[in-house]
MARGU-624007 format. One record per residue: residue number from 1; x, y, z of N, C-alpha, C, CB in turn; residue in three letters. Coordinates in steps of 0.2 Angstrom, whole numbers, padded with zeros to 4 digits. Glycine has a CB too. Example, Ala and Ser with C-alpha at 12.3 -4.5 7.8 and 13.67 -1.06 7.14 Angstrom:
<1,<0066,-0028,0039>,<0062,-0022,0039>,<0066,-0016,0039>,<0057,-0022,0045>,'Ala'>
<2,<0064,-0011,0035>,<0068,-0005,0036>,<0064,0000,0039>,<0070,-0003,0029>,'Ser'>
This chain:
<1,<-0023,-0138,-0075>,<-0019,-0133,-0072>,<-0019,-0134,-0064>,<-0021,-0126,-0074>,'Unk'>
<2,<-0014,-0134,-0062>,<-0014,-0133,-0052>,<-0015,-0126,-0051>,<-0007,-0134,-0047>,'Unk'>
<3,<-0022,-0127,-0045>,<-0023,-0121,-0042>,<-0022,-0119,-0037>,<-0027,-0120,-0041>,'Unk'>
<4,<-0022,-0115,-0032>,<-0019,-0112,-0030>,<-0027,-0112,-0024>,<-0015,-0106,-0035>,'Unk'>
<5,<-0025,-0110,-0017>,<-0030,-0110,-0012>,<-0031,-0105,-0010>,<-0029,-0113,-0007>,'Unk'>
<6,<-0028,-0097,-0013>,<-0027,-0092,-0012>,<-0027,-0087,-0018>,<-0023,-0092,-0008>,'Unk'>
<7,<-0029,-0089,-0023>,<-0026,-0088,-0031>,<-0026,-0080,-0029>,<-0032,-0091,-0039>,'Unk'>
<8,<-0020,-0077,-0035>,<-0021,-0069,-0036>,<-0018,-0069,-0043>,<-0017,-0063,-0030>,'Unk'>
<9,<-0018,-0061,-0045>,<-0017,-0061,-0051>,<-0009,-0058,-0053>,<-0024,-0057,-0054>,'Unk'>
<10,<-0006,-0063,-0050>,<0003,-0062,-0052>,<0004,-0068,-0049>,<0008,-0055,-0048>,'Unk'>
<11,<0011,-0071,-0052>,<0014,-0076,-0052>,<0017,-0078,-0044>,<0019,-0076,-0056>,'Unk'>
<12,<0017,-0085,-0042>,<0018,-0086,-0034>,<0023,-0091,-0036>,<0011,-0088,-0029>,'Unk'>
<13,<0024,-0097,-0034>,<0033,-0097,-0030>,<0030,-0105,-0035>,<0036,-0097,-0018>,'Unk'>
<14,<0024,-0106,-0037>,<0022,-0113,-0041>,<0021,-0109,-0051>,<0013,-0117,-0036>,'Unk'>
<15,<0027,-0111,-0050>,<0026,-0107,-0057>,<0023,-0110,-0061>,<0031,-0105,-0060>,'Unk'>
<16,<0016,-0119,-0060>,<0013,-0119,-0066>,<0007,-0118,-0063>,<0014,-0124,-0070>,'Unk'>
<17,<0006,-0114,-0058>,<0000,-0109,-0054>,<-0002,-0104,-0059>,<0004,-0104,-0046>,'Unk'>
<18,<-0007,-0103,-0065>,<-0005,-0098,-0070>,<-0010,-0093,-0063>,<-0009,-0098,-0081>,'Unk'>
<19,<-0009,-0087,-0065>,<-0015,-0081,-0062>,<-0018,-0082,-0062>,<-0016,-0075,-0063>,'Unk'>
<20,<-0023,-0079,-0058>,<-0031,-0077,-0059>,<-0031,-0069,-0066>,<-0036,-0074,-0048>,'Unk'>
<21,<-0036,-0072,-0070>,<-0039,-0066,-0073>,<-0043,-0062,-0068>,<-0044,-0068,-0078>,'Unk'>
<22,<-0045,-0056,-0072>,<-0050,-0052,-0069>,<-0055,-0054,-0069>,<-0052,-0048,-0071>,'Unk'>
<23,<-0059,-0058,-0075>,<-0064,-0061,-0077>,<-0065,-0066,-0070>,<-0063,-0064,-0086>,'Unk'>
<24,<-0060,-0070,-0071>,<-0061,-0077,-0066>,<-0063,-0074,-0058>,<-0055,-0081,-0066>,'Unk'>
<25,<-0059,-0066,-0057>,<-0059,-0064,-0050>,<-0069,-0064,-0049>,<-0054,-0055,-0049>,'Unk'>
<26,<-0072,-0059,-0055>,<-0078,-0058,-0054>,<-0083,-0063,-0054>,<-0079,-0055,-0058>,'Unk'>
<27,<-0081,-0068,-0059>,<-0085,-0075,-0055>,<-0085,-0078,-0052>,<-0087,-0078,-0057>,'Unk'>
<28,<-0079,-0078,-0048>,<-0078,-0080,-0041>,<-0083,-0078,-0036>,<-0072,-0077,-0038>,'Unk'>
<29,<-0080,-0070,-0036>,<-0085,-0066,-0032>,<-0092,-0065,-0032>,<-0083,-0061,-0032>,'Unk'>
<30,<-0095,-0069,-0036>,<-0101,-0070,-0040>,<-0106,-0075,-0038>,<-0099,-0071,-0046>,'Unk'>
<31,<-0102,-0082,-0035>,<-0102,-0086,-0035>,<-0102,-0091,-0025>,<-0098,-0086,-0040>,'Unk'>
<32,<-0108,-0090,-0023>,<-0111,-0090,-0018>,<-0105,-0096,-0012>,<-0119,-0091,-0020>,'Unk'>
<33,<-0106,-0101,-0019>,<-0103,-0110,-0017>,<-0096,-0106,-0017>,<-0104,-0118,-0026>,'Unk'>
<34,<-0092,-0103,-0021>,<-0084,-0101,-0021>,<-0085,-0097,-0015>,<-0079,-0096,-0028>,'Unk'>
<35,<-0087,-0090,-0014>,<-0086,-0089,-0007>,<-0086,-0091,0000>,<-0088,-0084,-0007>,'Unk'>
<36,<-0090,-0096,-0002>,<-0092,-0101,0006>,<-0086,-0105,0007>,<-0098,-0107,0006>,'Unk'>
<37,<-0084,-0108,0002>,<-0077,-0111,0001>,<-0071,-0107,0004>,<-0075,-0112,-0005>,'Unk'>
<38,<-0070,-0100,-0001>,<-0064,-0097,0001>,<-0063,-0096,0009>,<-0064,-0090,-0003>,'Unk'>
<39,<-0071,-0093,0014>,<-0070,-0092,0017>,<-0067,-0100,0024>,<-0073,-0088,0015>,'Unk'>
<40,<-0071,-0104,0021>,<-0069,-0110,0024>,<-0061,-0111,0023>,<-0072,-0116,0022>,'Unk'>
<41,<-0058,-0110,0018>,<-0050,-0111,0017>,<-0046,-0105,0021>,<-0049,-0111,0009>,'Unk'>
<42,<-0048,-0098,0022>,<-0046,-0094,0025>,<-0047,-0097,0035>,<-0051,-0086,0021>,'Unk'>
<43,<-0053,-0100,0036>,<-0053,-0102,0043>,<-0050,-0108,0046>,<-0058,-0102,0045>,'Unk'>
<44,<-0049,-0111,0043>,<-0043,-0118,0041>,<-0036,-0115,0041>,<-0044,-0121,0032>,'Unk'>
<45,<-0035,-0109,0038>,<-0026,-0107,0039>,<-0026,-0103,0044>,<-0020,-0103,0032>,'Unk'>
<46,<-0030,-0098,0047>,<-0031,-0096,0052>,<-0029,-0099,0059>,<-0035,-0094,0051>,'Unk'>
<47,<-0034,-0105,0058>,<-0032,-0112,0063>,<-0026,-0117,0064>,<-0035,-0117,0062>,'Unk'>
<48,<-0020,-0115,0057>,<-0016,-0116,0056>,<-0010,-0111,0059>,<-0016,-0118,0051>,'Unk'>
<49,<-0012,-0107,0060>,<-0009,-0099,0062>,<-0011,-0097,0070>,<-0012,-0093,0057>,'Unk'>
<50,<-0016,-0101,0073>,<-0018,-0101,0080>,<-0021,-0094,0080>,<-0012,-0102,0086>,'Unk'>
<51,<-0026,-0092,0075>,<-0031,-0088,0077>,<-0037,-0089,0076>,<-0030,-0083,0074>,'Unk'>
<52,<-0042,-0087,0078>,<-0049,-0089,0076>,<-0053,-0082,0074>,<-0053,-0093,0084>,'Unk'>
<53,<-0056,-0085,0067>,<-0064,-0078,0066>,<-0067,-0078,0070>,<-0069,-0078,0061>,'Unk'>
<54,<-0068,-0071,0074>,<-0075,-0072,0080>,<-0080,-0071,0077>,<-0075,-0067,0085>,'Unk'>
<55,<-0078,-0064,0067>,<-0085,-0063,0069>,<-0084,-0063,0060>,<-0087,-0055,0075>,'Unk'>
<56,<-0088,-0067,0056>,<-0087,-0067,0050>,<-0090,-0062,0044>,<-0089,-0072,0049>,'Unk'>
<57,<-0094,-0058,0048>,<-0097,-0052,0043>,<-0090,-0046,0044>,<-0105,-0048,0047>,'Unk'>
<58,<-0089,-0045,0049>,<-0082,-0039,0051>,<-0075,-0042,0050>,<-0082,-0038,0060>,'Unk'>
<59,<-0075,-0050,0051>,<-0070,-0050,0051>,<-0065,-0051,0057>,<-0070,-0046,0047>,'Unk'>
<60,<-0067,-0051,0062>,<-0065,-0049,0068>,<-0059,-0057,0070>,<-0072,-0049,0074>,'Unk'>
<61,<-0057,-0053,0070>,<-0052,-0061,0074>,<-0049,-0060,0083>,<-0042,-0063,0068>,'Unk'>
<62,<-0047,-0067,0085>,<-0043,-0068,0090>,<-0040,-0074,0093>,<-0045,-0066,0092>,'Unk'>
<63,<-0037,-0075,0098>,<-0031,-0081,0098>,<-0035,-0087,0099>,<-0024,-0079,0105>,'Unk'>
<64,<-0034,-0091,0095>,<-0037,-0099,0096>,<-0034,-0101,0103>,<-0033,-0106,0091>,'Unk'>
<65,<-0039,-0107,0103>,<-0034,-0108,0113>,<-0030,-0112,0111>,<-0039,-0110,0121>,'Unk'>
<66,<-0027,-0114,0102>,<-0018,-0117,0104>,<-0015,-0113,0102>,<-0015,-0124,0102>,'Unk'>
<67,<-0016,-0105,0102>,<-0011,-0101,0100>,<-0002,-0101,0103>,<-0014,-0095,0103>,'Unk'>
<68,<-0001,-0103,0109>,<0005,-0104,0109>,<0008,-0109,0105>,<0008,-0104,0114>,'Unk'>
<69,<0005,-0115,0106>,<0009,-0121,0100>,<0011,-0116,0093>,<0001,-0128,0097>,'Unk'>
<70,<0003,-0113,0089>,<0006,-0112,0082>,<0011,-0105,0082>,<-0001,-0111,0077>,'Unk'>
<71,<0009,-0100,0084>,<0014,-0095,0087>,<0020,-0097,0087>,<0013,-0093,0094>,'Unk'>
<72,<0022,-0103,0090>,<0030,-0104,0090>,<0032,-0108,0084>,<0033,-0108,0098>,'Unk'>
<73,<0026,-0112,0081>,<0028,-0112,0073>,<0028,-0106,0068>,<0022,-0117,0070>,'Unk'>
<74,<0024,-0102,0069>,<0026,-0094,0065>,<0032,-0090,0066>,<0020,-0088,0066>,'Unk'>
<75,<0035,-0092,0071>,<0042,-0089,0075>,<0044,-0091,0069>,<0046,-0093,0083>,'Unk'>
<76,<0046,-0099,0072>,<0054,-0105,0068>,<0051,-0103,0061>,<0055,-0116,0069>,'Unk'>
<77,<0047,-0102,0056>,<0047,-0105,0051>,<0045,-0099,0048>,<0045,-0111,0049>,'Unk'>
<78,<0048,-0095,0046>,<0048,-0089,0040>,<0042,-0089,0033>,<0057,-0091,0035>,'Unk'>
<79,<0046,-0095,0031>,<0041,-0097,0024>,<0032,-0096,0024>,<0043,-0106,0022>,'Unk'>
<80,<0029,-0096,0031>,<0023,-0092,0033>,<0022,-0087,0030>,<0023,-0091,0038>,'Unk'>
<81,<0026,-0083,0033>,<0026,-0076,0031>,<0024,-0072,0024>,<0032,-0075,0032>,'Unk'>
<82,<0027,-0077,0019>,<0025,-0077,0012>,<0017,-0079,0010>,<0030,-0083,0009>,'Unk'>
<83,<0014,-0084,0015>,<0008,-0088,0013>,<0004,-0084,0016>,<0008,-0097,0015>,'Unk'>
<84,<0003,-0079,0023>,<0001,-0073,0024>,<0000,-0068,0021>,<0003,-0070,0027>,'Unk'>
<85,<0006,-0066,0016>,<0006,-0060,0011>,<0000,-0062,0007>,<0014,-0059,0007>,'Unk'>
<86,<0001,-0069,0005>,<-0003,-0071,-0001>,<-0010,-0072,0001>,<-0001,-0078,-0003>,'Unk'>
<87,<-0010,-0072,0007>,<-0019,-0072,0007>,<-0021,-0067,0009>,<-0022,-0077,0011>,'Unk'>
<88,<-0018,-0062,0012>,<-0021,-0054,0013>,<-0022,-0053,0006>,<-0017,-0047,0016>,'Unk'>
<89,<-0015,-0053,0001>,<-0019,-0052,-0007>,<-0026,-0055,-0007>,<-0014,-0057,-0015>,'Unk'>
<90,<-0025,-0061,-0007>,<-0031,-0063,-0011>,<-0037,-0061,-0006>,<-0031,-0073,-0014>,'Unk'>
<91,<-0038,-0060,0000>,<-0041,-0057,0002>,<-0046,-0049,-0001>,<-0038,-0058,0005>,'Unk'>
<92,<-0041,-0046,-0001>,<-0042,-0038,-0007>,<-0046,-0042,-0013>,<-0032,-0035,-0011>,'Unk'>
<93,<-0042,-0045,-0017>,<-0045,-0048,-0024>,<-0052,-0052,-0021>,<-0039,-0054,-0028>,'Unk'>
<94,<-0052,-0056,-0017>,<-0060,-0057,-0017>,<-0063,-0054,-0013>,<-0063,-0062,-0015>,'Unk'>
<95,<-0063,-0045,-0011>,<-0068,-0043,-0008>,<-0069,-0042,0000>,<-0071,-0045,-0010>,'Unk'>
<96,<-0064,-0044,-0001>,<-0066,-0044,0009>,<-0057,-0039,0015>,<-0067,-0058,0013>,'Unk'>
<97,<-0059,-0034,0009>,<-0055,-0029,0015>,<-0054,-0028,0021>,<-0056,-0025,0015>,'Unk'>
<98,<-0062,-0029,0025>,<-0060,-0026,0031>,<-0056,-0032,0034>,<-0067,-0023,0037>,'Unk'>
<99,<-0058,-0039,0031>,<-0055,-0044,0033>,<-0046,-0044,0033>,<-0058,-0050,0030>,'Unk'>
<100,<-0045,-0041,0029>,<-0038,-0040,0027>,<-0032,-0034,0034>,<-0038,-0035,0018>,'Unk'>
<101,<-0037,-0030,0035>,<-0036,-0026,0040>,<-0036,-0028,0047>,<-0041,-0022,0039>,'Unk'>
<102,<-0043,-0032,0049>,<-0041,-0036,0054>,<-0037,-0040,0057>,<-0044,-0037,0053>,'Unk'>
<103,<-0031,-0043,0049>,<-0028,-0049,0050>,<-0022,-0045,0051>,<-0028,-0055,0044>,'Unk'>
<104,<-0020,-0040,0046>,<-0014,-0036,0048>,<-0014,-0031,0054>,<-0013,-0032,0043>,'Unk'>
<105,<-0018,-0029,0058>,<-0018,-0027,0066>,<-0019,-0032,0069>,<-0022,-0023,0068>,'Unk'>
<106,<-0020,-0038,0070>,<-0020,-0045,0072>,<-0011,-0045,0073>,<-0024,-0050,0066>,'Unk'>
<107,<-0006,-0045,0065>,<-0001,-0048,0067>,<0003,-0040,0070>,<0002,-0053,0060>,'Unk'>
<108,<-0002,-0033,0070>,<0005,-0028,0072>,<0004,-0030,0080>,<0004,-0018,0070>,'Unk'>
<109,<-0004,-0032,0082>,<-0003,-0031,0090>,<0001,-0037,0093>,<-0009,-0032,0093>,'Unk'>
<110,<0001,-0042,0089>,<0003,-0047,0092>,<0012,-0047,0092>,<0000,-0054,0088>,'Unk'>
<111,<0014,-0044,0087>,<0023,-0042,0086>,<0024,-0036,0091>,<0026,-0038,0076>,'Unk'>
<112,<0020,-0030,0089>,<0022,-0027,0094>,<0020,-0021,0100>,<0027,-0026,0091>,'Unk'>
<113,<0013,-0026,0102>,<0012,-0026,0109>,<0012,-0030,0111>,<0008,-0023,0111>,'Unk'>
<114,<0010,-0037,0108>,<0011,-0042,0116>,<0017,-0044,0116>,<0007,-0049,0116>,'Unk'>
<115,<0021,-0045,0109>,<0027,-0043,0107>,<0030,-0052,0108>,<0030,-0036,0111>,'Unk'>
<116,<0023,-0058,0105>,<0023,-0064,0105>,<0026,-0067,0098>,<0016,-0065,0106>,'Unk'>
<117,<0025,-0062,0093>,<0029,-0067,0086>,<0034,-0062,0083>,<0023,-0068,0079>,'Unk'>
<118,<0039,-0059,0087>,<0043,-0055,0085>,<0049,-0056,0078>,<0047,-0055,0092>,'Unk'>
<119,<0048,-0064,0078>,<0051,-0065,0070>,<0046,-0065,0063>,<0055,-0074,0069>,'Unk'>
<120,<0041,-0062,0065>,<0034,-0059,0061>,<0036,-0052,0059>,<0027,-0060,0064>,'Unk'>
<121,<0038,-0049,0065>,<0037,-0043,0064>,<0040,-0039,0057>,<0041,-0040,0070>,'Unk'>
<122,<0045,-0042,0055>,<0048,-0036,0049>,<0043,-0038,0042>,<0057,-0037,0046>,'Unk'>
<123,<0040,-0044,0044>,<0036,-0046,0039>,<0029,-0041,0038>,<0035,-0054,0041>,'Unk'>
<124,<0027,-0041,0045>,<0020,-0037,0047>,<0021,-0029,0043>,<0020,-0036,0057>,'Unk'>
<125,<0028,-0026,0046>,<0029,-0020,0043>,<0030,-0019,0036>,<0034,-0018,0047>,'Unk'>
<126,<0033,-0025,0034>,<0039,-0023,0025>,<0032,-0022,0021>,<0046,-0032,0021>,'Unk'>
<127,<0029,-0029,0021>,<0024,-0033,0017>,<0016,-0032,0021>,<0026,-0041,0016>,'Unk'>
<128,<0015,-0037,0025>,<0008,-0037,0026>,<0002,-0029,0027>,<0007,-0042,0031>,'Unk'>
<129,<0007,-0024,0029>,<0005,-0018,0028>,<0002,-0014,0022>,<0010,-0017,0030>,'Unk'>
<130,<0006,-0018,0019>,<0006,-0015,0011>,<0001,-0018,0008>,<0013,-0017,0005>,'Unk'>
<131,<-0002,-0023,0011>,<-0009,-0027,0007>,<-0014,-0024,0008>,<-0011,-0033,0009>,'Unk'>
<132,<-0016,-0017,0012>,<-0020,-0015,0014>,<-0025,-0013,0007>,<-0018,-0011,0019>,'Unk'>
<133,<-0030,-0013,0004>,<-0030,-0010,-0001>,<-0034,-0002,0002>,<-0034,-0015,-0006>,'Unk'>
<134,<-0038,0000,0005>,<-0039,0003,0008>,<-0034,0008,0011>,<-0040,0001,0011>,'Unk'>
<135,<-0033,0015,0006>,<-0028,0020,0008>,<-0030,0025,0016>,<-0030,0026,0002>,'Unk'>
<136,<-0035,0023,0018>,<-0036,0027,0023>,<-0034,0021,0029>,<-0044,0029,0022>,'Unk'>
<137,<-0037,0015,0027>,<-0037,0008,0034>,<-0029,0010,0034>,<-0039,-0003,0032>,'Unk'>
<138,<-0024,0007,0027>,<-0018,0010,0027>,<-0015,0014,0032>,<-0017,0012,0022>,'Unk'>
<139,<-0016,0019,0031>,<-0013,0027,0036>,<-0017,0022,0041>,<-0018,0038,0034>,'Unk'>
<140,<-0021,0021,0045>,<-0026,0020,0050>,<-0019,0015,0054>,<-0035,0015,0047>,'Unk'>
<141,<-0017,0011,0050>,<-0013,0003,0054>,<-0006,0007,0053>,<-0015,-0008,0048>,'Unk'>
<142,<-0001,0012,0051>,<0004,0014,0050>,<0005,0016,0055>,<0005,0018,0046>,'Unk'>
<143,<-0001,0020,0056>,<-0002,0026,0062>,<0000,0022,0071>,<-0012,0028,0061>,'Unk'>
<144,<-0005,0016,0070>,<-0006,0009,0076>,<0002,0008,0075>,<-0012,0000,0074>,'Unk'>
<145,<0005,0006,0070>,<0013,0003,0072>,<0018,0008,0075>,<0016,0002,0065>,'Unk'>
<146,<0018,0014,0070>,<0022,0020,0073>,<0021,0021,0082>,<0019,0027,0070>,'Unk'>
<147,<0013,0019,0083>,<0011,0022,0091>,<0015,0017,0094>,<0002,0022,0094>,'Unk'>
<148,<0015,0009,0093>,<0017,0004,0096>,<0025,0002,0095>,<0012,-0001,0096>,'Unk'>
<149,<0029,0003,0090>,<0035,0004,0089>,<0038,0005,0093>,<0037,0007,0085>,'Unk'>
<150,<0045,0003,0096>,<0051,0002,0098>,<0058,0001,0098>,<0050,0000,0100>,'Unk'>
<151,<0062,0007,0098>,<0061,0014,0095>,<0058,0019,0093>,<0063,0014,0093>,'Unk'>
<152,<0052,0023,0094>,<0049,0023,0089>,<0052,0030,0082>,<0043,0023,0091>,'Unk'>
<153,<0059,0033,0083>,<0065,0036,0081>,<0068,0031,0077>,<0070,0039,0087>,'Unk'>
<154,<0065,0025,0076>,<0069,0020,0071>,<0062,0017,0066>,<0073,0012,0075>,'Unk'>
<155,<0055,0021,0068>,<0051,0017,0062>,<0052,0022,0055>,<0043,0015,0063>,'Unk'>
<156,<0051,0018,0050>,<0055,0021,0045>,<0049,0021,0038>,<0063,0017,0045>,'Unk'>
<157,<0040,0018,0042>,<0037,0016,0038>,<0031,0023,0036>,<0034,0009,0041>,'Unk'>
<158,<0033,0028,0040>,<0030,0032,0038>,<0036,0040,0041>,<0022,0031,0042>,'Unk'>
<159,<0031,0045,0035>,<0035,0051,0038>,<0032,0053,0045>,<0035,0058,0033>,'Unk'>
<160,<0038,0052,0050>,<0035,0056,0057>,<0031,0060,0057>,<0038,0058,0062>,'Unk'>
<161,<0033,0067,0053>,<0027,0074,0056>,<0021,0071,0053>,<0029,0084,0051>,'Unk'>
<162,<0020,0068,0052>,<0012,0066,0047>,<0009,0061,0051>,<0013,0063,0039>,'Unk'>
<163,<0014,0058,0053>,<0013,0052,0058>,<0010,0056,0066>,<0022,0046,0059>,'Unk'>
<164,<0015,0061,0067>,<0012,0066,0072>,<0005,0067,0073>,<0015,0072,0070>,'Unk'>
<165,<0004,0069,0067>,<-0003,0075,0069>,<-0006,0073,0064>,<-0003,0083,0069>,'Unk'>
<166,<-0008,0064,0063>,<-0014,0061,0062>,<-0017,0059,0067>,<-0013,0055,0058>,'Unk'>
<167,<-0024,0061,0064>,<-0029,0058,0067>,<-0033,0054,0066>,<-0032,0062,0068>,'Unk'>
């Protein structure tokens, strides 16, 4: 079977990619050699994306120093965007949430405050938002978007009065 560098457990765009099982997720996560890997394969596309892990227990990230080169390859080419979605999943599925969190306020600051990958942006909001598995981090990074949105009478990703008078 072909595998997948990010596997999860729904069909991706290589349809003889079968899923991950549950079973297979747990002995993954199980499995000292696979998570050293995954995370080498997660710092490898990160470097491909011009960001660097600062801090691998937290998860912390920030801009490689050829962030503009890849930056303006995540502009032009869309089809990223998809391969992001896929690895916040598989992030969630192997356990490492806050890492998921990090990466998606990674891409809201960078769309829109520094406001450096603006052809990311609907992507950041539609989808990579939604990976959060974390209901609370969730509300937490809605909250950051709404603050830093422009318009913010046009974000449409949360109800405002709630969006108001969160804390």
């Amino acid at each position: 079977f072909p595998f997948r560098l990010f596997p999860l457990r729904e069909h991706g765009m290589n349809w003889r990619a079968r899923p991950l099982t549950c079973r297979e997720i747990q002995a993954f996560r199980k499995s000292k050699e696979v998570m050293d890997r995954f995370i080498r394969a997660y710092k490898l596309m990160l470097g491909f994306y011009g960001i660097h892990l600062v801090n691998e227990e937290t998860g912390e990230l920030k801009r490689a120093e050829n962030w503009r080169e890849r930056f303006e390859n995540l502009n032009r080419f869309s089809h990223n965007n998809l391969r992001i979605t896929r690895i916040l999943k598989c992030l969630g599925e192997m356990g490492y949430e806050d890492y998921q969190v990090h990466l998606v306020k990674f891409f809201l600051t960078e769309t829109l405050v520094e406001e450096t990958l603006p052809n990311v942006k609907r992507s950041a909001l539609d989808y990579f938002l939604f990976t959060v598995r974390s209901k609370e981090k969730r509300r937490e990074l809605v909250h950051y978007a709404w603050q830093h949105f422009r318009p913010q009478s046009s974000f449409v990703w949360g109800p405002r009065d709630k969006l108001r008078k969160y804390r």
